[in-house]
Jmol script that loads the backbone (N, CA, C; Angstrom):
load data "model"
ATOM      1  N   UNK A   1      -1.385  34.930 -13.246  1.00  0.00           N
ATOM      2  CA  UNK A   1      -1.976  33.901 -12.396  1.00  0.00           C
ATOM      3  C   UNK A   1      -1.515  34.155 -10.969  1.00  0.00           C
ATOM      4  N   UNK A   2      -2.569  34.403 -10.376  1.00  0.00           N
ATOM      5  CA  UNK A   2      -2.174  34.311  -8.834  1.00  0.00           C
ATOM      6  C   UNK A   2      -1.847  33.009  -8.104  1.00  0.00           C
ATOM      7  N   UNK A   3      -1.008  33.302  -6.973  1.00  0.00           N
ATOM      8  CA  UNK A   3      -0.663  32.303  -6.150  1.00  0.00           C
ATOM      9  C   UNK A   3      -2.060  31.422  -5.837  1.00  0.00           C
ATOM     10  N   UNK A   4      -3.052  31.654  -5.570  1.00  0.00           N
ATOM     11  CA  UNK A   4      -3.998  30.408  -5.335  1.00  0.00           C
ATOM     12  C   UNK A   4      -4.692  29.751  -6.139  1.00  0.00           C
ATOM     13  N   UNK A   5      -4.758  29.842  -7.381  1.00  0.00           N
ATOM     14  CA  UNK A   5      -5.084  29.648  -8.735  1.00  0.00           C
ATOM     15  C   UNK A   5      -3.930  28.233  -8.587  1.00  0.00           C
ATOM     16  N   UNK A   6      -2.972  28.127  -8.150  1.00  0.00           N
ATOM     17  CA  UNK A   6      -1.903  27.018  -8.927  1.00  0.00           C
ATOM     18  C   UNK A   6      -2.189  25.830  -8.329  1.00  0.00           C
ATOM     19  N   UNK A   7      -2.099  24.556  -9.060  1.00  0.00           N
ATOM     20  CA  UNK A   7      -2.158  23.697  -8.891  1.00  0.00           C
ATOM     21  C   UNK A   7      -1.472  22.999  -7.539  1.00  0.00           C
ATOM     22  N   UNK A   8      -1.599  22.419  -6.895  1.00  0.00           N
ATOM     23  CA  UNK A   8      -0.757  21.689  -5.410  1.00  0.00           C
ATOM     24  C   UNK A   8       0.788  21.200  -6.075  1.00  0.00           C
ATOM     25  N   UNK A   9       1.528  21.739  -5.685  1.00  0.00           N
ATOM     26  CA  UNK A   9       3.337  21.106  -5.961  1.00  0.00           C
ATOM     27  C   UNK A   9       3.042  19.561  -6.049  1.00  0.00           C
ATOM     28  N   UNK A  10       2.286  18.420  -5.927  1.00  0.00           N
ATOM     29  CA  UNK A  10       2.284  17.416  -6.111  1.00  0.00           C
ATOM     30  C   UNK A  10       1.484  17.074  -7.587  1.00  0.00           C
ATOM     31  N   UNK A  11       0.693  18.016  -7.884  1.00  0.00           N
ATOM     32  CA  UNK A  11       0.010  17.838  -9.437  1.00  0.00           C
ATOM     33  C   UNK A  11       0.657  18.470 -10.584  1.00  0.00           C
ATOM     34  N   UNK A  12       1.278  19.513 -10.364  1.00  0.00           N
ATOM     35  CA  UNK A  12       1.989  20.078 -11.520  1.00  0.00           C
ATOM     36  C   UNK A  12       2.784  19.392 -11.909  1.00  0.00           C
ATOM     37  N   UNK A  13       2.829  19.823 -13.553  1.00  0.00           N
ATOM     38  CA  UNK A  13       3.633  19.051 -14.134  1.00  0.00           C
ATOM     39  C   UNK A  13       2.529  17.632 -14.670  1.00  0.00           C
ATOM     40  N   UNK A  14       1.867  17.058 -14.375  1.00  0.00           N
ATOM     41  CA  UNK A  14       1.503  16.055 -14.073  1.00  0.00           C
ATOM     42  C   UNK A  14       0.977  16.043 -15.945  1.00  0.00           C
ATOM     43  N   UNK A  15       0.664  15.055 -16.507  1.00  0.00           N
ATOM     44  CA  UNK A  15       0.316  14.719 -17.867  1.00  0.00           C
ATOM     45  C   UNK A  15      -1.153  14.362 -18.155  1.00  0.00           C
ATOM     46  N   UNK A  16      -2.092  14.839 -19.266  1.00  0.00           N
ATOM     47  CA  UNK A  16      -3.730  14.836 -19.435  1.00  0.00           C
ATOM     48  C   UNK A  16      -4.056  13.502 -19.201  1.00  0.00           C
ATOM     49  N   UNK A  17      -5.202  13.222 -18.561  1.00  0.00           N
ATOM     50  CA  UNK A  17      -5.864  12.100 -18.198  1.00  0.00           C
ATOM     51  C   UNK A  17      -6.293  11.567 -19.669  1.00  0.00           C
ATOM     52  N   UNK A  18      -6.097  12.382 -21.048  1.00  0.00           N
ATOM     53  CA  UNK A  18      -6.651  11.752 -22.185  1.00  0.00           C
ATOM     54  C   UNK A  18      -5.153  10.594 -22.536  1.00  0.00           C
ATOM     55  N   UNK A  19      -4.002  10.578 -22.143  1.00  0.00           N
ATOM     56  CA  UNK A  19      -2.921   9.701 -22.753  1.00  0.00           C
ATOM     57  C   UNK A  19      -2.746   8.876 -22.027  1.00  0.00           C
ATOM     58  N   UNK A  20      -3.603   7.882 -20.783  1.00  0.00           N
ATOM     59  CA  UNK A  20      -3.522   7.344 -19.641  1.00  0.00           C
ATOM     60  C   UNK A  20      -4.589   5.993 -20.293  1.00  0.00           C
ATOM     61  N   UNK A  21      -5.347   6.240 -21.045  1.00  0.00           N
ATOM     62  CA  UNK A  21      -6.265   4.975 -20.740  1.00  0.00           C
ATOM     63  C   UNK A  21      -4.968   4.129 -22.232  1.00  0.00           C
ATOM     64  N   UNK A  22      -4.884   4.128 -23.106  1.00  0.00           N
ATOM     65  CA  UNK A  22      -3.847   3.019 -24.008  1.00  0.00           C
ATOM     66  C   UNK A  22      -2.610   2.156 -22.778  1.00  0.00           C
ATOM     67  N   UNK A  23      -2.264   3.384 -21.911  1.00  0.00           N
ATOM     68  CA  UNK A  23      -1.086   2.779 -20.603  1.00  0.00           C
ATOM     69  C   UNK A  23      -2.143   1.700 -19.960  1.00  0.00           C
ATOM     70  N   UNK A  24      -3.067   2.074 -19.762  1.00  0.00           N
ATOM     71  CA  UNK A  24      -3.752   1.284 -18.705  1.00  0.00           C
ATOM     72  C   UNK A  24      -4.273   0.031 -19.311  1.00  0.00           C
ATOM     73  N   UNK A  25      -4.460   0.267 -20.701  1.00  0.00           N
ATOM     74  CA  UNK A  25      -5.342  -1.553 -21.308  1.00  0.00           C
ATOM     75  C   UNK A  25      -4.169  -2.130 -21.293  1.00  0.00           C
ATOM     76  N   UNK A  26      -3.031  -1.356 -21.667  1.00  0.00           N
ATOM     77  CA  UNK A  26      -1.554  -2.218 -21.887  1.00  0.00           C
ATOM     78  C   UNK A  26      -1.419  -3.170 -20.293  1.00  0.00           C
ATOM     79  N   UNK A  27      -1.265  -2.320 -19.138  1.00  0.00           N
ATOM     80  CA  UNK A  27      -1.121  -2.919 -17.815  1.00  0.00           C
ATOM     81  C   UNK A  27      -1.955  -3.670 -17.802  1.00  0.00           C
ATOM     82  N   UNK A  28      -3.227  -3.588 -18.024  1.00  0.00           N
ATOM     83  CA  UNK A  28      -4.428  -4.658 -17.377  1.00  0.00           C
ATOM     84  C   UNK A  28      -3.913  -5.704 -17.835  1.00  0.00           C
ATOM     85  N   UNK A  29      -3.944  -5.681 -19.151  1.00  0.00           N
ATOM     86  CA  UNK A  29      -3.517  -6.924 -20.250  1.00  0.00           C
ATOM     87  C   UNK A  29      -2.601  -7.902 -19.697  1.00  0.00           C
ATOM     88  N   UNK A  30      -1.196  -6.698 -19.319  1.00  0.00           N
ATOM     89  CA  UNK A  30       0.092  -7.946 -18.833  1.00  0.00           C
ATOM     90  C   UNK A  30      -0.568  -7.754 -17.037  1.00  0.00           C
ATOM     91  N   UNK A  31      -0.967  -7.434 -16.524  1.00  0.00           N
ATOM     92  CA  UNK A  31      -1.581  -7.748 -15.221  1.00  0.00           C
ATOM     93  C   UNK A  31      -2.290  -8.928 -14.901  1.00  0.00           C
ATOM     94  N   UNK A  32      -3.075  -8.804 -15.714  1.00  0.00           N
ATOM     95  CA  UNK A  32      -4.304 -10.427 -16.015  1.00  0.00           C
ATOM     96  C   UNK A  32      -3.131 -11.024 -16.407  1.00  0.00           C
ATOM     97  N   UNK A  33      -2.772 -11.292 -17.288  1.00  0.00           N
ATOM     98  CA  UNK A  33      -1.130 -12.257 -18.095  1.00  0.00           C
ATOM     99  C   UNK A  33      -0.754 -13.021 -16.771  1.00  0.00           C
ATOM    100  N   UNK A  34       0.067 -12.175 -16.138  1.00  0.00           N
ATOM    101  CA  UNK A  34       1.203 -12.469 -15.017  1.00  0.00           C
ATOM    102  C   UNK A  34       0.537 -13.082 -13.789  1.00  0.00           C
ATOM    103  N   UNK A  35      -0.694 -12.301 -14.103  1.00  0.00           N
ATOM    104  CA  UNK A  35      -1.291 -13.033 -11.959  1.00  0.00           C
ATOM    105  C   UNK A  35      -2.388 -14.556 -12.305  1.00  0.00           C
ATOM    106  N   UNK A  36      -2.728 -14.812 -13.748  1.00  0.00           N
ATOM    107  CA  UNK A  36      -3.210 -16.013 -14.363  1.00  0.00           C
ATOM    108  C   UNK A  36      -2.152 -17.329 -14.257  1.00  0.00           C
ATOM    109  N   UNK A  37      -0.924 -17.128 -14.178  1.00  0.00           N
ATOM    110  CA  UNK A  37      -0.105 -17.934 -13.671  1.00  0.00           C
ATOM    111  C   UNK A  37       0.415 -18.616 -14.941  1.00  0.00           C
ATOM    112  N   UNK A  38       0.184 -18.291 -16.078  1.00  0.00           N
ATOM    113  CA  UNK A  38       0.545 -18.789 -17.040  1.00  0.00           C
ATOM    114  C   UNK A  38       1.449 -18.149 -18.073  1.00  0.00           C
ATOM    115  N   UNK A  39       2.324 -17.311 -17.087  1.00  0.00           N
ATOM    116  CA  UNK A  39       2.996 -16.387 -18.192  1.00  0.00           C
ATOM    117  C   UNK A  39       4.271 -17.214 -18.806  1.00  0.00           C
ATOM    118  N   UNK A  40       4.417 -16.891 -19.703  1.00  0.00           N
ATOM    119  CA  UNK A  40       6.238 -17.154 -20.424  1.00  0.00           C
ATOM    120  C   UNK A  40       7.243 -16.987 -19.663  1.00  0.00           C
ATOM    121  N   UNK A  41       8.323 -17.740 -19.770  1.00  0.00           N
ATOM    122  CA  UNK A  41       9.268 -17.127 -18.472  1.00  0.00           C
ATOM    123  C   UNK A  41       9.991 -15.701 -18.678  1.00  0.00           C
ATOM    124  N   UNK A  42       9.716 -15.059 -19.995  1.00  0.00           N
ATOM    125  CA  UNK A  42      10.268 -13.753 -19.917  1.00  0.00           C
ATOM    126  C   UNK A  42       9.903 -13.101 -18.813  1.00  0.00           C
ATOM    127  N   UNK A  43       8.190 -13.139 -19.147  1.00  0.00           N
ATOM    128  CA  UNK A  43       7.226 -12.278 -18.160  1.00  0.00           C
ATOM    129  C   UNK A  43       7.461 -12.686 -16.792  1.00  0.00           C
ATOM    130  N   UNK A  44       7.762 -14.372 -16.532  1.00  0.00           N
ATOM    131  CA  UNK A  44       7.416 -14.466 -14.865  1.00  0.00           C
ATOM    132  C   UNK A  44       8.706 -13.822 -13.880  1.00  0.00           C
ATOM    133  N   UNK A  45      10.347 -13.289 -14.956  1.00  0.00           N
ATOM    134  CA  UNK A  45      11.029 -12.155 -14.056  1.00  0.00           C
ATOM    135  C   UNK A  45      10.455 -10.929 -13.770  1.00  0.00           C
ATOM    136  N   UNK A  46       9.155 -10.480 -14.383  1.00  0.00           N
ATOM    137  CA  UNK A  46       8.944  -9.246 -14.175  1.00  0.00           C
ATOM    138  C   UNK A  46       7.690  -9.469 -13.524  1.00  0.00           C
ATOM    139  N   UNK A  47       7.565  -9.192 -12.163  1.00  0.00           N
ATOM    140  CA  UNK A  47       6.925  -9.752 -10.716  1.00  0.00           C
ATOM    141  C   UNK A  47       6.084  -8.498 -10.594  1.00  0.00           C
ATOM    142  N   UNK A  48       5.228  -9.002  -9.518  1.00  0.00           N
ATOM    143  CA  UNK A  48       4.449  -7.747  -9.082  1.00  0.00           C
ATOM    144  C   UNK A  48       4.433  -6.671  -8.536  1.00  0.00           C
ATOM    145  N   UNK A  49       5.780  -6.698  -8.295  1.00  0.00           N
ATOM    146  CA  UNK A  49       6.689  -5.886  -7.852  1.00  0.00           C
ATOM    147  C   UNK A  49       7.324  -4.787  -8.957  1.00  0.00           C
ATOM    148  N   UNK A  50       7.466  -5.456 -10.287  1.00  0.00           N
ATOM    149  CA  UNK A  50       7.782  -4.530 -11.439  1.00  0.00           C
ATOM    150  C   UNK A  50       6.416  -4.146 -11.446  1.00  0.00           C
ATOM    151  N   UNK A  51       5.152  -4.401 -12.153  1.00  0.00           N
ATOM    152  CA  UNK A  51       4.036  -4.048 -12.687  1.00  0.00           C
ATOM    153  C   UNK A  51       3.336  -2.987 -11.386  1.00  0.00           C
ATOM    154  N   UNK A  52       3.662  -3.436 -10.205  1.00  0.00           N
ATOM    155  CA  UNK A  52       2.847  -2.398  -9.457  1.00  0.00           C
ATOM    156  C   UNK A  52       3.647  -0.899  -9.460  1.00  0.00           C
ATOM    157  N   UNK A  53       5.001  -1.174  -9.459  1.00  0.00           N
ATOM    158  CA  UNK A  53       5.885   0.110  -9.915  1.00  0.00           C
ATOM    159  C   UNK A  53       5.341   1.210 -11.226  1.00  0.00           C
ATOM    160  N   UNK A  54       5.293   0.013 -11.974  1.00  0.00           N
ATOM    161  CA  UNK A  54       4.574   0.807 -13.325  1.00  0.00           C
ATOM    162  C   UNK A  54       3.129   1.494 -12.985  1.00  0.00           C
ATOM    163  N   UNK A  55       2.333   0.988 -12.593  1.00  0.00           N
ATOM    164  CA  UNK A  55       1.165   1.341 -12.089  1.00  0.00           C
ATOM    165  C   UNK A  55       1.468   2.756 -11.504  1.00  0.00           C
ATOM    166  N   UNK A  56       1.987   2.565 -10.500  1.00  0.00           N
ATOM    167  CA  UNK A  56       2.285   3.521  -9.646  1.00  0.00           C
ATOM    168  C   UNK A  56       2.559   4.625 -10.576  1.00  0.00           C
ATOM    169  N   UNK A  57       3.668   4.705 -11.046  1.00  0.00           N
ATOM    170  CA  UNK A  57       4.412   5.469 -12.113  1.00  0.00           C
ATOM    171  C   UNK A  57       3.450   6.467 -12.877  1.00  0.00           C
ATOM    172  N   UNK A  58       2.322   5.476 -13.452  1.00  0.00           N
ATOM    173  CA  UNK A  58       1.374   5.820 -14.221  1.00  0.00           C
ATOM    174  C   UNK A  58       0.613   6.945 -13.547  1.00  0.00           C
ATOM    175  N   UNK A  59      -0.009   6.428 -11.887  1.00  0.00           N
ATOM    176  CA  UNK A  59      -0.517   7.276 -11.444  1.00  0.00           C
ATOM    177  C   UNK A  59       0.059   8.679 -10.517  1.00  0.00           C
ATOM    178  N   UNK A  60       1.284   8.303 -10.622  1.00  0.00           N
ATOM    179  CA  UNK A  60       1.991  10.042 -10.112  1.00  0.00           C
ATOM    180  C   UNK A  60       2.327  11.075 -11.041  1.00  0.00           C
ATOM    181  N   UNK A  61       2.117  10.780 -12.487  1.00  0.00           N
ATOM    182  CA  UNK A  61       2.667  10.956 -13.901  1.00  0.00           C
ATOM    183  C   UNK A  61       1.323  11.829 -14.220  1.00  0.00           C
ATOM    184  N   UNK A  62      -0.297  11.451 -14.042  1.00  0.00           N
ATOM    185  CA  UNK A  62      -0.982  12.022 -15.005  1.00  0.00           C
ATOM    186  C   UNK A  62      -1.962  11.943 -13.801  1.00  0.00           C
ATOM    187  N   UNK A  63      -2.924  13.318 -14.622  1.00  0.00           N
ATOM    188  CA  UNK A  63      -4.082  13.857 -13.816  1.00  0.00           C
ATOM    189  C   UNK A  63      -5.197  12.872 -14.524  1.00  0.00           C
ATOM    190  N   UNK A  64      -6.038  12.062 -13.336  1.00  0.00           N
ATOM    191  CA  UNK A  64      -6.558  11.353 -13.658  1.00  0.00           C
ATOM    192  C   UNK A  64      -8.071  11.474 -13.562  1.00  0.00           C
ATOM    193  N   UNK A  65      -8.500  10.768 -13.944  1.00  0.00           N
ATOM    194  CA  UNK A  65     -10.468  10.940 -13.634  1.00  0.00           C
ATOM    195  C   UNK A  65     -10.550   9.811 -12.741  1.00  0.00           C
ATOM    196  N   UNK A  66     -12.171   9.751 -12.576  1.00  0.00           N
ATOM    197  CA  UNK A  66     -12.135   8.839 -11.819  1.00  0.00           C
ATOM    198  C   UNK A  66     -12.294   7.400 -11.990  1.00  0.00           C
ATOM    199  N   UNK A  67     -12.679   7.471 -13.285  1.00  0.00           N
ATOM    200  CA  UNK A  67     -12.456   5.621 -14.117  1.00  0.00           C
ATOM    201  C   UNK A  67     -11.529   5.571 -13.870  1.00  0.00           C
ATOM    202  N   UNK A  68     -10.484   5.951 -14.000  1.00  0.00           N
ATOM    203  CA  UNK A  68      -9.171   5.815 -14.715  1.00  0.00           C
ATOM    204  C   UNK A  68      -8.591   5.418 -13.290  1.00  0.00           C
ATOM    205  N   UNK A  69      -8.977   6.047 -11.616  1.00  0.00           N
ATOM    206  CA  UNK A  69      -8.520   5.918 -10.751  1.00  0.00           C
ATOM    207  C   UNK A  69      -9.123   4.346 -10.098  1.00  0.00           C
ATOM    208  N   UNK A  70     -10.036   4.229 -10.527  1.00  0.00           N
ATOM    209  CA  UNK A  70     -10.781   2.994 -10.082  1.00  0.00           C
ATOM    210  C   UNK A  70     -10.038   1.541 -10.821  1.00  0.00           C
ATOM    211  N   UNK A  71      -9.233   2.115 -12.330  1.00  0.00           N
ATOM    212  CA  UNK A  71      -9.275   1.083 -12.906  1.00  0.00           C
ATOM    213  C   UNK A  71      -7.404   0.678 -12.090  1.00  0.00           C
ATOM    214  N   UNK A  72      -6.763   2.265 -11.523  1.00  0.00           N
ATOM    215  CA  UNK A  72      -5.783   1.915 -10.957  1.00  0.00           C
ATOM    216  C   UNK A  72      -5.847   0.807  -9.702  1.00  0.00           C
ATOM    217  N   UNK A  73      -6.539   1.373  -9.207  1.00  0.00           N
ATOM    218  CA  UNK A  73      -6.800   0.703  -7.333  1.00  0.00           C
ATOM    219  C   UNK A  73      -7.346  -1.408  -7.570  1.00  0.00           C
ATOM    220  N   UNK A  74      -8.438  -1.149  -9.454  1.00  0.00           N
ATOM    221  CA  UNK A  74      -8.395  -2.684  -9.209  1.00  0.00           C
ATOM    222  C   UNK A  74      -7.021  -3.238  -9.795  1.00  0.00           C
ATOM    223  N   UNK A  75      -5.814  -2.535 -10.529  1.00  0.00           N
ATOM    224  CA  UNK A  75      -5.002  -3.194 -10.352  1.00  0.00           C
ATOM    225  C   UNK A  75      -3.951  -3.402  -9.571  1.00  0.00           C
ATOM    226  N   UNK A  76      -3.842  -2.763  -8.623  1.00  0.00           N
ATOM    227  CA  UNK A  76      -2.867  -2.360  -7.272  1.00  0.00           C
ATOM    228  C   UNK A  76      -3.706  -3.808  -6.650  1.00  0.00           C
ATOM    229  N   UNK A  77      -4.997  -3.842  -6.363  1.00  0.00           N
ATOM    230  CA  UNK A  77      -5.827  -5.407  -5.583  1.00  0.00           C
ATOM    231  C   UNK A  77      -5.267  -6.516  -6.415  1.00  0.00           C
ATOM    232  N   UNK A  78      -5.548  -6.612  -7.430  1.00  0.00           N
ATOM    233  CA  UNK A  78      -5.158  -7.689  -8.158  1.00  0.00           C
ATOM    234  C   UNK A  78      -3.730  -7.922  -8.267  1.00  0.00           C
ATOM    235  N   UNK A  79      -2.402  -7.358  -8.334  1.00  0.00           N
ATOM    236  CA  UNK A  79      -1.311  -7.157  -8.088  1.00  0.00           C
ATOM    237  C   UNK A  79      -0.980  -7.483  -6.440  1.00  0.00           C
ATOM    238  N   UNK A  80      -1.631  -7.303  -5.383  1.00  0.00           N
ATOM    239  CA  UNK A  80      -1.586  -6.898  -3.821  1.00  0.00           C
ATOM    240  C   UNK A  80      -1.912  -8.786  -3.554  1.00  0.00           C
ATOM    241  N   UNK A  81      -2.989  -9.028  -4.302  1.00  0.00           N
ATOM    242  CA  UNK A  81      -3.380 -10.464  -4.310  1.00  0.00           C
ATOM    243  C   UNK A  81      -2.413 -11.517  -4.705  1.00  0.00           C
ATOM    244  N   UNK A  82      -1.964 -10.865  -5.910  1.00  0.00           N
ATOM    245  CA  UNK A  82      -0.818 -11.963  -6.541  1.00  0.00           C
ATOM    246  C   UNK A  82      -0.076 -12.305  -5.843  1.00  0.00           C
ATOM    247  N   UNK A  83       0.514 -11.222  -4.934  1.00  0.00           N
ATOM    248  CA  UNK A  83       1.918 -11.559  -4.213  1.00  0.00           C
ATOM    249  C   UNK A  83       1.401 -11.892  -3.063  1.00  0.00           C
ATOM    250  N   UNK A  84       0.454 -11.702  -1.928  1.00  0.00           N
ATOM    251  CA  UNK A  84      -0.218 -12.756  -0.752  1.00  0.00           C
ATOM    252  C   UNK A  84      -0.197 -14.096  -1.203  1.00  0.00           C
ATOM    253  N   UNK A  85      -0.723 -14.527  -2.507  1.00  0.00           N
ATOM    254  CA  UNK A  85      -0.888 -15.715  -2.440  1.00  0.00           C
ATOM    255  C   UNK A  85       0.682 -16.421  -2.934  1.00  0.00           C
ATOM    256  N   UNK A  86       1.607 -15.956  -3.480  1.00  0.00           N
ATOM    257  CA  UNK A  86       2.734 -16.021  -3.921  1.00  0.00           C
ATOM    258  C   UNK A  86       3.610 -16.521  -2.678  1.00  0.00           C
ATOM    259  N   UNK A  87       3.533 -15.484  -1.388  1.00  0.00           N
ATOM    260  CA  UNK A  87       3.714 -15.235  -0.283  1.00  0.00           C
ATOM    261  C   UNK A  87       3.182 -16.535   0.524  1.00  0.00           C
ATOM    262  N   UNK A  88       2.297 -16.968   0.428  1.00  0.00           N
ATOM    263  CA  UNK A  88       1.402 -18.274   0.749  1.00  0.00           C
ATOM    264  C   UNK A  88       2.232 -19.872   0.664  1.00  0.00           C
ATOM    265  N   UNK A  89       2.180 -19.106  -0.740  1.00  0.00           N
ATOM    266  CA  UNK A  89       2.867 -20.695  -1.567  1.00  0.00           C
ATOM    267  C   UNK A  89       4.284 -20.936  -0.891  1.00  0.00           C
ATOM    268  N   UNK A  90       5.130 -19.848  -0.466  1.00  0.00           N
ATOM    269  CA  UNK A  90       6.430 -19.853  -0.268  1.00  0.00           C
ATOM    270  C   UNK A  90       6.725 -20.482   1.030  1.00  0.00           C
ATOM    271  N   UNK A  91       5.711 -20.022   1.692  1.00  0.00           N
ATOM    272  CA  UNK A  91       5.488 -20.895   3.223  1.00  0.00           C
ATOM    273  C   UNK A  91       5.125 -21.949   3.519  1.00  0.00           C
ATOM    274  N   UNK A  92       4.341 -22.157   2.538  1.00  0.00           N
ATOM    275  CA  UNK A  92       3.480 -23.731   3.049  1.00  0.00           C
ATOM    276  C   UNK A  92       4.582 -24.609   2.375  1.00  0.00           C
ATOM    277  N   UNK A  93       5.333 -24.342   1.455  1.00  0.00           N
ATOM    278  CA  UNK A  93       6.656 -25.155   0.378  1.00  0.00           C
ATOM    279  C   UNK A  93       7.616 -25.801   1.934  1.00  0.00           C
TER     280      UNK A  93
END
end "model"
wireframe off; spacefill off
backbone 0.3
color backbone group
């Protein structure tokens, strides 16, 4: 394999876009959960601040398509939302 054949130092390594969508119904799931406002208090220590980490995680970890990137970005919004309005509440208190 020649040098221009290789993947960018930021993709290698990176894991098949086929083991990414089970991670992702899991996140949506506790995503919707946590930003519905009705979570258990286990869940309400683990903030949007944990879940967008995970997200993240998810997407530096594996080569993705482009569902899979779309379904990241609506949960980074929906996560980005939680904590504005979180952020909201803390001020007007």
């Amino acid at each position: 394999m020649n040098g221009t054949n290789k993947p960018p130092p930021a993709q290698r390594g990176r894991r098949p876009a086929n083991l990414v969508d089970s991670q992702l119904a899991h996140l949506e799931s506790m995503v919707q959960h946590v930003t519905r406002g009705d979570a258990v208090s286990v869940l309400v220590t683990l903030d949007h601040e944990y879940w967008e980490k995970r997200v993240r995680v998810l997407e530096e970890t594996h080569e993705l398509i482009a569902s899979q990137r779309k379904r990241i970005i609506k949960l980074l919004d929906q996560l980005g939302s939680e904590a504005q309005m979180k952020q909201r509440r803390r001020t007007a208190a």
